[in-house]
C-alpha positions in Angstrom: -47.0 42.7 -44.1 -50.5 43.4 -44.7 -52.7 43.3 -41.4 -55.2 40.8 -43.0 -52.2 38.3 -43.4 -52.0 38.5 -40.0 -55.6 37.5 -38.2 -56.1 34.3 -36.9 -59.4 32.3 -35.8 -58.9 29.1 -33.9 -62.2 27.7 -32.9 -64.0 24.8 -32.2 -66.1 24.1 -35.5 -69.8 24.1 -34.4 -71.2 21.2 -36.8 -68.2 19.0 -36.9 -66.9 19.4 -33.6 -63.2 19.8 -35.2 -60.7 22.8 -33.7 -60.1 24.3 -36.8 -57.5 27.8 -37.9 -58.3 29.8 -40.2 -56.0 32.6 -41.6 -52.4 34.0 -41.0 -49.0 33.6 -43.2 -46.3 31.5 -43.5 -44.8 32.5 -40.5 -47.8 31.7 -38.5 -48.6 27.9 -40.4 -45.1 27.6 -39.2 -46.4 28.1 -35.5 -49.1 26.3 -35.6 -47.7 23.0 -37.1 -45.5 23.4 -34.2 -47.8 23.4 -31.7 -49.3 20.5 -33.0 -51.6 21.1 -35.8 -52.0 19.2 -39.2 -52.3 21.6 -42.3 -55.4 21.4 -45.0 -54.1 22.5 -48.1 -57.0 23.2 -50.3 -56.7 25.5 -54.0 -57.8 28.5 -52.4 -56.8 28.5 -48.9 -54.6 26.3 -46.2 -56.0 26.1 -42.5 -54.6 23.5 -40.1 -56.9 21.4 -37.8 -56.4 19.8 -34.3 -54.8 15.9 -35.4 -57.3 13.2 -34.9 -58.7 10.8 -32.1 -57.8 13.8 -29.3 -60.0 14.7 -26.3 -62.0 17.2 -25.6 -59.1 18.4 -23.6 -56.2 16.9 -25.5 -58.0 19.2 -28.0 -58.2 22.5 -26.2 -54.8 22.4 -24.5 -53.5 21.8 -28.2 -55.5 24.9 -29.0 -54.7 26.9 -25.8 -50.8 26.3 -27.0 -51.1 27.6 -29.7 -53.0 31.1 -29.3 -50.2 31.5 -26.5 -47.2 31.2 -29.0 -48.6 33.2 -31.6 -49.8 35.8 -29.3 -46.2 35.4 -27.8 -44.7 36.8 -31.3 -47.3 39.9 -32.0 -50.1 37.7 -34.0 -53.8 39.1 -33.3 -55.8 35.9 -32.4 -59.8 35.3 -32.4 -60.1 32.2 -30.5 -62.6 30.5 -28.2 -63.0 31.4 -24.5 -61.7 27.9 -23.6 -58.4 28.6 -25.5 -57.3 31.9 -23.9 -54.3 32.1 -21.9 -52.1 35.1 -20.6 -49.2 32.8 -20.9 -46.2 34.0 -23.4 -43.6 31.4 -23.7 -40.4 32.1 -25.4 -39.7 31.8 -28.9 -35.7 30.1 -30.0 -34.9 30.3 -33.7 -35.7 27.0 -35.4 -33.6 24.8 -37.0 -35.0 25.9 -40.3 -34.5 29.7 -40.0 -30.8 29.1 -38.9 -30.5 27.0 -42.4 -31.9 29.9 -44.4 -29.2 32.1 -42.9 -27.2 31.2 -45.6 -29.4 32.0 -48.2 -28.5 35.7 -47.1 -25.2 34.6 -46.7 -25.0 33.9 -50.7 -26.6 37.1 -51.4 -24.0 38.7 -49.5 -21.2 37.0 -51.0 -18.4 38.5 -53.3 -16.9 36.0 -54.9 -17.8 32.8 -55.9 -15.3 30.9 -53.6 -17.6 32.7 -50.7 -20.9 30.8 -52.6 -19.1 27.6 -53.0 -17.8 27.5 -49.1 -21.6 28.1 -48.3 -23.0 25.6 -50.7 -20.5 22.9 -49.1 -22.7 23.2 -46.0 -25.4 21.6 -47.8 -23.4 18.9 -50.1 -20.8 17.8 -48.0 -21.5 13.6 -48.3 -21.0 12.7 -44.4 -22.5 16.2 -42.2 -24.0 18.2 -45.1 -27.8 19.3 -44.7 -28.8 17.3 -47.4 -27.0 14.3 -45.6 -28.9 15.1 -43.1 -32.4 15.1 -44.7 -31.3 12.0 -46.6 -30.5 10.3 -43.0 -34.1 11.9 -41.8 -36.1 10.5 -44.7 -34.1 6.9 -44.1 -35.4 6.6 -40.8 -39.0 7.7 -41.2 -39.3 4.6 -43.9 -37.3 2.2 -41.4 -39.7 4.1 -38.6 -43.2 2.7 -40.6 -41.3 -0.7 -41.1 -42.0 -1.2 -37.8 -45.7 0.1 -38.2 -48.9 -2.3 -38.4 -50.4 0.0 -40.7 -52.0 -1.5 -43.9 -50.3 1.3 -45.5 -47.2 1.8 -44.1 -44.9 -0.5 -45.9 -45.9 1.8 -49.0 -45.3 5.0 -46.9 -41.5 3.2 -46.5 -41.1 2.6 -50.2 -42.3 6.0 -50.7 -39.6 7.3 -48.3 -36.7 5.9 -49.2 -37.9 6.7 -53.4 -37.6 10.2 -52.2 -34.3 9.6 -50.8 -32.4 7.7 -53.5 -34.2 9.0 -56.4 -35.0 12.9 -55.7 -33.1 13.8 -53.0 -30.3 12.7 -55.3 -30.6 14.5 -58.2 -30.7 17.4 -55.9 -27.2 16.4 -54.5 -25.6 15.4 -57.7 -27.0 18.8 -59.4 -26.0 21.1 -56.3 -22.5 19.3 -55.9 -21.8 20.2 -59.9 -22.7 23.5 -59.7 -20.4 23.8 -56.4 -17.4 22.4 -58.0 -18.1 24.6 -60.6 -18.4 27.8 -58.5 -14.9 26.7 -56.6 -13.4 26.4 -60.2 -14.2 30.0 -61.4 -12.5 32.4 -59.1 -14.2 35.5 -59.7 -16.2 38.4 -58.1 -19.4 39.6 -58.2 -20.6 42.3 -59.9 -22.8 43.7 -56.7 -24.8 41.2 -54.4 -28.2 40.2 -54.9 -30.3 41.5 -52.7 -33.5 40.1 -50.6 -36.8 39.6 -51.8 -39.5 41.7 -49.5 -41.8 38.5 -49.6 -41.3 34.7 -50.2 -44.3 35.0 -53.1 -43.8 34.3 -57.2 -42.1 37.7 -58.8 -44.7 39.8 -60.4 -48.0 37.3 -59.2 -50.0 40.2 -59.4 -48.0 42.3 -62.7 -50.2 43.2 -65.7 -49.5 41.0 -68.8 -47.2 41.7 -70.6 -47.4 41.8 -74.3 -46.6 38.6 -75.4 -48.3 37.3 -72.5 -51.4 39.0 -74.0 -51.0 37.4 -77.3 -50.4 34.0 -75.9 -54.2 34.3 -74.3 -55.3 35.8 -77.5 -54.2 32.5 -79.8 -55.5 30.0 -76.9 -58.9 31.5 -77.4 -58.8 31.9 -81.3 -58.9 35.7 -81.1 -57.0 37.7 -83.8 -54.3 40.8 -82.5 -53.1 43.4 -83.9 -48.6 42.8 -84.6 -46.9 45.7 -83.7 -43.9 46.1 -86.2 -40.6 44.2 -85.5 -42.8 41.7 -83.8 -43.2 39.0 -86.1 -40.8 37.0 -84.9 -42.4 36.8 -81.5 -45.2 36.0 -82.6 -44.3 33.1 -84.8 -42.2 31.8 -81.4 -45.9 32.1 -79.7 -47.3 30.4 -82.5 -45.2 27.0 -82.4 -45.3 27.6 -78.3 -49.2 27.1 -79.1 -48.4 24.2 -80.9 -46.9 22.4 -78.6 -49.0 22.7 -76.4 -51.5 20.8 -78.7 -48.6 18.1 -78.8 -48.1 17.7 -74.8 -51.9 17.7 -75.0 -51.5 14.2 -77.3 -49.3 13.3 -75.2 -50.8 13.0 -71.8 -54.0 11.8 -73.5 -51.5 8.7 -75.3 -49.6 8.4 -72.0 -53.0 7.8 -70.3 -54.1 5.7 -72.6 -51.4 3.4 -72.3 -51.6 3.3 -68.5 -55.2 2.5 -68.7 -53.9 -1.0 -70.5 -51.2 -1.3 -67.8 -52.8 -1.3 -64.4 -54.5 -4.2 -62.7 -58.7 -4.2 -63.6 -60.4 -2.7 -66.4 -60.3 0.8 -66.7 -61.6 3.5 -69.2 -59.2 6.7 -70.1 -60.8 10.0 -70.8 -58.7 12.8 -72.1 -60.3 16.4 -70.6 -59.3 19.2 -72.9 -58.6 23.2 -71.6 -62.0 23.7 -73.2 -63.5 21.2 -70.6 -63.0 24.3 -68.2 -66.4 22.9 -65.6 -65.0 19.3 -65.7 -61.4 20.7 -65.1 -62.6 22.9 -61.9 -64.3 19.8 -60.7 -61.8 17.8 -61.1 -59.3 20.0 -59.0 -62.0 19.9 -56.1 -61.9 16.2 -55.9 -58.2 15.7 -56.2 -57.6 13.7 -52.8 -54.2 15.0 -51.5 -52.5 17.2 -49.8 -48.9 16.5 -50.6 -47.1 17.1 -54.4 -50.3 17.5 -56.2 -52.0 19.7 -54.1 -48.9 22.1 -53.9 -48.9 21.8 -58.0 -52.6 22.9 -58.2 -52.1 25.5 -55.7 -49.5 27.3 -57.9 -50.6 25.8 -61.4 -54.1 26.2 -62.8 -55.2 22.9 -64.4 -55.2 23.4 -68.2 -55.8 19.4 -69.3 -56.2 16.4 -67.3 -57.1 12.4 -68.2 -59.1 10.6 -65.9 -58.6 7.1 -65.6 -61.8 4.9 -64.4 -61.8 1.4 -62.9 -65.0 -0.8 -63.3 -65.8 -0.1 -59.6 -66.3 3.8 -60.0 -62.5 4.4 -58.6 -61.2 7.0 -60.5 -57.8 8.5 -60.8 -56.5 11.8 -62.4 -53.5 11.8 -64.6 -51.9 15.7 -64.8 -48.8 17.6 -66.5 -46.0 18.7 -64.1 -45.5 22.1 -64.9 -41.7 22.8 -65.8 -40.8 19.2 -65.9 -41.0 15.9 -67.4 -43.2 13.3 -66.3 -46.9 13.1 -65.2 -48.7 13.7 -62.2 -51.3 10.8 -60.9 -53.3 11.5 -58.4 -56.7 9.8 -56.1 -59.9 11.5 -56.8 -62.3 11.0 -53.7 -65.7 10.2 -54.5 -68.5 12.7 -55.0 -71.5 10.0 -53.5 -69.8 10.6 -49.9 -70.6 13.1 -47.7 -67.9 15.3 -46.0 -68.4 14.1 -42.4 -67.2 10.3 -44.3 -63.7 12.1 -45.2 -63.0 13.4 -41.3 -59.9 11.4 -39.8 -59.0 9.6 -42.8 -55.3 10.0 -44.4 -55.1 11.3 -47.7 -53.8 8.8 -50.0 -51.5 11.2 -51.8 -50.7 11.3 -55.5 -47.3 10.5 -56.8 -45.0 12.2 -59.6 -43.9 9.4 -62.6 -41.8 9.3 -65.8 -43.2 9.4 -69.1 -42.9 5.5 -69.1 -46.8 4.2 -69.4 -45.1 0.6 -68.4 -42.7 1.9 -65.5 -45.6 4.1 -64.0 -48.0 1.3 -64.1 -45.4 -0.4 -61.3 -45.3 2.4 -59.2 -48.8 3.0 -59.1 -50.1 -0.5 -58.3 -47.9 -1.1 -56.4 -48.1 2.1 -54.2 -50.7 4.4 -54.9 -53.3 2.3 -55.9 -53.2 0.1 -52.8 -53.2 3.5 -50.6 -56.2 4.6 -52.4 -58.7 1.2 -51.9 -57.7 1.2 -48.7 -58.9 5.2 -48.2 -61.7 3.9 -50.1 -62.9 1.4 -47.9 -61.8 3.2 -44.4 -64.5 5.9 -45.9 -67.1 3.7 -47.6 -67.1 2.0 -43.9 -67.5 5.4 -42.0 -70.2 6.3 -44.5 -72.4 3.2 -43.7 -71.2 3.3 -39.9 -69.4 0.1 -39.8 -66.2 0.4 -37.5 -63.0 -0.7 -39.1 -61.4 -3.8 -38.4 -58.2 -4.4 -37.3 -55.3 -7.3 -38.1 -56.1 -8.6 -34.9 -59.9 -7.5 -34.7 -62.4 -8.1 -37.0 -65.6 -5.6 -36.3 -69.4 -6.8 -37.3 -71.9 -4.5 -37.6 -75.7 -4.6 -37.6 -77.0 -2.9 -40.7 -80.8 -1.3 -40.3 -81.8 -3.7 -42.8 -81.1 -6.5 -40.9 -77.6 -7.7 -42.1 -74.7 -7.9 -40.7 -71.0 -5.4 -42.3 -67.2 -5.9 -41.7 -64.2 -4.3 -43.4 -61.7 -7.3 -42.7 -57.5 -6.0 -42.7 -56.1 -9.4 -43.7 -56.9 -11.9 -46.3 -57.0 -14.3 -43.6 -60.4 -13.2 -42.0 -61.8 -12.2 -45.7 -61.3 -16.0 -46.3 -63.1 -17.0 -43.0 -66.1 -14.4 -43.4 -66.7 -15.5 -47.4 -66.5 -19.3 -46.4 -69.3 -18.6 -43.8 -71.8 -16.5 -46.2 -70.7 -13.1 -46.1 -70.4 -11.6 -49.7 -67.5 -9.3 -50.6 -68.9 -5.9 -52.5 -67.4 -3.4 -54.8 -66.2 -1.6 -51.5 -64.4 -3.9 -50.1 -67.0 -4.4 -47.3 -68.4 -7.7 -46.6 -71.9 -7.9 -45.9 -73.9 -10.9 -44.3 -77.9 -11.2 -45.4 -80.3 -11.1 -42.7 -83.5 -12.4 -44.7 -82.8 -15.4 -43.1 -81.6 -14.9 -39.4 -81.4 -18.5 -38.6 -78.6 -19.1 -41.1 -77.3 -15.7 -40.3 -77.0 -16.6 -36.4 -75.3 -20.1 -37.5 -72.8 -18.3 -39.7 -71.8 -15.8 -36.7 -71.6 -18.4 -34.1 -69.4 -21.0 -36.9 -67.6 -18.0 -37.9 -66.6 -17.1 -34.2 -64.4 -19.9 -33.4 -63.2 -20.4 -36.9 -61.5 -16.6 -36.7 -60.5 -17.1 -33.0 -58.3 -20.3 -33.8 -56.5 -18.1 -35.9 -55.4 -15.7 -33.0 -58.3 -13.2 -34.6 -61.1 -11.5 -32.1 -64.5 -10.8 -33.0 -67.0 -8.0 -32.2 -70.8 -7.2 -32.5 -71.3 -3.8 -32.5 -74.4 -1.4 -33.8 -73.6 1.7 -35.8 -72.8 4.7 -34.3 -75.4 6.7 -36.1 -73.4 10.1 -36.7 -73.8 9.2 -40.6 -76.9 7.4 -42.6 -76.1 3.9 -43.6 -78.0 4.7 -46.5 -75.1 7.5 -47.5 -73.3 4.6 -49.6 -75.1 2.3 -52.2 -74.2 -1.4 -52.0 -72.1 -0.7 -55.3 -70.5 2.2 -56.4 -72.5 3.8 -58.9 -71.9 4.2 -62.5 -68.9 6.5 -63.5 -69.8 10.1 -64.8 -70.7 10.1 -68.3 -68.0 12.0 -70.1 -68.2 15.4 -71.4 -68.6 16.1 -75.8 -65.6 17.1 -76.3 -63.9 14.1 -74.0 -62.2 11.2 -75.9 -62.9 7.6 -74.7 -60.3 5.2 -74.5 -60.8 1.7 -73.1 -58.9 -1.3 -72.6 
């Protein structure tokens, strides 16, 4: 394993504050997120950071943790005074490591009865490991059931999709091909054996030649055909073609969707030549669950970009080697940074090629995941503290007026009835040009959420971000590129 692989910086960011890691393998991500730390999967790199809301010290024995147990296993480590210990605690196998034992198991295997004794370990319907994740996944969603979190009953939903929809069509496929490995009753030829390194086969191979003229017909490039190659080349030729027609496709499957979801919105198909928008586009994707792994492996060739009235955009992508679409948040480019720090990613979601089915699963899940993202950040932007069910939090603006982010519809009701004004972002603002009818409004408003078991708060802003750093309203949406088509509906 290459040396670079292996360094490690954890250190306490100096602008943000944050305990961030930078570096290591697979191995050592695996350390880390057990000591504690949340990964930051990004195109070009993955560090982890120290979770949120943690002390100072909460924050360096985190940190101090975790240079001990990689040190403990032969990883070099630049940390931060604070954070280094002589301590070596000891290291027991994980759970996962004693599962992948019988991946070498299979290799090892000479017959196929051997494989499909092994793969029985993960099918079997009562104690199997896929049981097991199934029975995992089930009580995570009943877990945020039981969660106050505007977004939890989605994270449920989410759950238990994953268990009775993917999950399954991993049992029902592994099951068949297990029945059909007990059925054969042969040997292998010679086992298989281990790949040096969990990485793509050839990632770094030169192309090869029909790779070569696959890059020559996307960019319009005549090459030479050696003899006897004609054929190939005509296969590449109708490969290019469809291509064109999964291009069509998303842009019509996007279209559709546009019509489908709740609002106006405005559908605009980005072509491979759109290669500035596309890199863009990939920056601001805002997750770091299924789409972030696809971008990470895939390079985006085409994408649609769906955009609502309010400047909330989403991206629609291909999934690479199967059918169905990708759909995914894109965060906002009028923020800064610091707005994003804390806040949960409202991650994207794979859908069938069903414009009218998707349209379901995306109101109804991703969509309300991503206002509310939008309004946690919108509110750290402009300093205005978050409300909760309970607790609704009103700010003083430098202009004078008075900001809240109500949870429930209850309060929004009792704030709009009193004066405040609801904006694009979901924040509701009370003028101040006339702070005798703005003190009336507080002091009527007051009682009025307090008889309905809600508290109220004054607070000024905490000042770590401009208020100015959000408009009142989103802006306009980006004007699309020449080569973009516009649908609208």
């Amino acid at each position: 394993m290459p040396l670079a692989d292996r360094l490690l910086a954890i250190r306490r960011d100096p602008h943000s504050g944050e305990v961030l890691t930078r570096g290591g393998d697979p191995e050592a991500h695996s350390i880390l997120q057990r000591a504690g730390f949340v990964p930051v999967v990004r195109i070009h790199e993955t560090h982890h950071r120290a979770p949120t809301d943690l002390t100072v010290e909460e924050e360096a024995r985190l940190a101090t943790e975790a240079v001990a147990r990689l040190r403990a296993v032969g990883y070099p480590v630049d940390c931060d005074e604070d954070f280094t210990t002589g301590r070596r605690p000891p290291r027991y196998l994980p759970l996962g490591a004693q599962v992948t034992q019988l991946a070498e198991r299979i290799r090892q295997a000479a017959t196929t009865g051997e494989v499909a004794e092994i793969l029985t370990e993960l099918t079997a319907p009562l104690d199997g490991i896929l049981a097991a994740v199934d029975a995992i996944l089930q009580a995570t969603a009943d877990f945020h059931d039981g969660m106050d979190g505007a977004a939890d009953p989605y994270v449920a939903r989410r759950l238990r999709h994953l268990a009775d929809e993917r999950l399954h069509v991993i049992r029902t496929d592994l099951l068949h091909t297990r029945n059909d490995l007990a059925d054969r009753h042969a040997r292998i030829p010679a086992a298989v054996p281990a790949p040096k390194k969990s990485r793509p086969p050839n990632a770094n191979a030169p192309l090869c030649a029909p790779a070569r003229l696959r890059r020559a017909l996307c960019r319009h490039r005549p090459l030479p055909v050696p003899p006897g190659r004609a054929a190939d080349t005509a296969h590449l030729i109708k490969e290019d073609m469809h291509d064109h027609e999964n291009s069509e496709h998303l842009a019509s499957f996007a279209d559709v969707l546009a019509g489908e979801l709740p609002g106006t919105w405005a559908s605009v198909h980005h072509p491979a030549e759109n290669k500035d928008d596309l890199a863009d586009l990939a920056d601001r994707i805002w997750d770091l669950d299924l789409v972030a792994e696809v971008l990470a492996e895939h390079p985006l060739r085409q994408a649609a970009v769906l955009t609502r009235q309010d400047g909330a955009q989403l991206a629609v992508l291909n999934r690479p080697g199967r059918n169905g679409f990708l759909i995914a948040a894109i965060a906002p480019s009028d923020l800064p940074a610091e707005a994003f720090r804390g806040i949960r990613e409202p991650d994207g979601i794979a859908v069938s090629d069903d414009p009218f089915h998707s349209a379901e699963l995306v109101a109804g899940d991703l969509l309300a995941r991503f206002d509310a993202a939008l309004v946690q950040v919108r509110c750290t932007a402009a300093g205005i503290r978050p409300s909760q069910p309970d607790r609704v939090v009103l700010t003083w603006q430098p202009d004078g007026s008075l900001a809240a982010a109500p949870v429930s519809e209850e309060a929004a009701e009792v704030l709009t009835a009193n004066g405040f004004v609801r904006e694009e972002s979901g924040i509701h603002r009370l003028s101040g040009d006339d702070t005798t009818a703005q003190a009336r409004a507080v002091r009527e408003t007051g009682p009025q959420l307090d008889a309905r078991g809600i508290a109220v708060a004054l607070q000024h802003p905490s000042g770590r971000i401009a208020p100015t750093a959000v408009p009142p309203t989103p802006g306009p949406a980006p004007a699309a590129p020449r080569a973009s088509t516009t649908r609208i509906r």
